[in-house]
N, C-alpha and C positions, 0 to 999 in steps of 0.2 A: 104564590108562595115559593115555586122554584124559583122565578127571578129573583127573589127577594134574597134565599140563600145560594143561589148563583154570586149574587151582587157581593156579598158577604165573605164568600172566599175568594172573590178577586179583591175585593179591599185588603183582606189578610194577607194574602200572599205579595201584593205592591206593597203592601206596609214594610215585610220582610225583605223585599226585594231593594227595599228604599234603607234599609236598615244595615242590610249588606255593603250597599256601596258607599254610604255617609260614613263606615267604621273603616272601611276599607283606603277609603281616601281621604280622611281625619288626621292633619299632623301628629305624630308621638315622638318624646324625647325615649321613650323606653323601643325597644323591639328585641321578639323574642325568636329565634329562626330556629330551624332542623335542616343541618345539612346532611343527603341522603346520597346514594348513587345515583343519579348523578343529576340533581335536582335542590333546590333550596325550597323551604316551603314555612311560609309564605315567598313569595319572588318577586313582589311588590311593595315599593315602601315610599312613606312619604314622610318628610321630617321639613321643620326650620330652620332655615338658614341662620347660621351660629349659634345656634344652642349645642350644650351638652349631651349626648345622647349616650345610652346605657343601651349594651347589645349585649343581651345572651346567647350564646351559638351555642349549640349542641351537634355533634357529629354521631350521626346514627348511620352510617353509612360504614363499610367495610375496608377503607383504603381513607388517605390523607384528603383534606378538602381544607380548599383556603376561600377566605369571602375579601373580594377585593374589590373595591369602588373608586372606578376609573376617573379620571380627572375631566372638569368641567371640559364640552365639545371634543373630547375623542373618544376612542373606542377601538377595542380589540380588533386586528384584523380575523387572517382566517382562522389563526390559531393563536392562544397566547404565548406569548415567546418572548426571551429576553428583550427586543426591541422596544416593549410595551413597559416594560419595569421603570421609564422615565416619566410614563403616563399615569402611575398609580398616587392616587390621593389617599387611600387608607388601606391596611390587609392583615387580617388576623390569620391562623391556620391553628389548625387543630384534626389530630389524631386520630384514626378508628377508634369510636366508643368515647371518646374525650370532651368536656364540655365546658365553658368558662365563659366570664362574663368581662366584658371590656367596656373603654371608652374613647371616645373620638367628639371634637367639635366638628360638627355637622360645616360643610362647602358654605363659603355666605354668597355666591353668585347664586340665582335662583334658577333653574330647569333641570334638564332632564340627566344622569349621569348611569353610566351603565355599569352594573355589577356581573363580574364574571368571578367562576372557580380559576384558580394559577393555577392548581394541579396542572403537570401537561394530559392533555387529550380531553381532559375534563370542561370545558368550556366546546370543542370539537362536538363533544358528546350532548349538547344544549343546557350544561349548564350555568343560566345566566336567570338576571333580572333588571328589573328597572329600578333608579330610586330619584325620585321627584321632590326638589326642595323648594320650598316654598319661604316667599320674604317675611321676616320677623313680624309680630306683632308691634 
């Protein structure tokens, strides 16, 4: 009988576990984010290549935060700095406390592109993500 509900809660918790990562890495044309001091959350995202995509940001963080998604194969050096502003494929910014909802056609090259905060020091400070495009249907 233990094995039996042994068995039973490790089926449950794989099932949850398989549950997490299928929704986590599942294309969405929507994405809802909170940016914080100095962190974005979720920080991972995966979209299709060309589609329209609807972004809610929220800025729950105390000081200005911008979500900026660098252009297909580069990437912020050590610090975001005017240099980088040739390399920006999209960038919203928003406020202490300020929240709104935007839109952007999603990169149609397909891998990996790096999201950083422009704030200065705020990218310094680790705030960053990935965002993984994946080829149209």
């Amino acid at each position: 009988m233990k094995k039996f509900i042994s068995a039973i809660v490790l089926l449950g918790s794989l099932s949850l576990a398989i549950t997490a990562c299928v929704s986590v890495n599942s294309p969405s044309s929507s994405l809802n984010i909170s940016m914080t001091d100095f962190t974005f959350n979720p920080n991972i995202y995966t979209i299709r290549a060309g589609e329209t995509i609807i972004l809610e940001l929220v800025n729950n963080g105390a000081v200005e935060h911008e979500f900026v998604i660098m252009k297909f194969n580069t990437e912020v050096g050590d610090n975001f700095g005017d240099d980088d502003q040739e390399n920006i494929y999209w960038e919203a910014e928003l406020g202490s406390g300020e929240s709104g909802t935007f839109s952007f056609t999603a990169p149609s090259d397909p891998g990996e592109y790096q999201i950083v905060c422009g704030t200065e020091g705020h990218y310094l400070a680790g705030m960053s993500g990935s965002l993984t495009i994946v080829a149209s249907e």
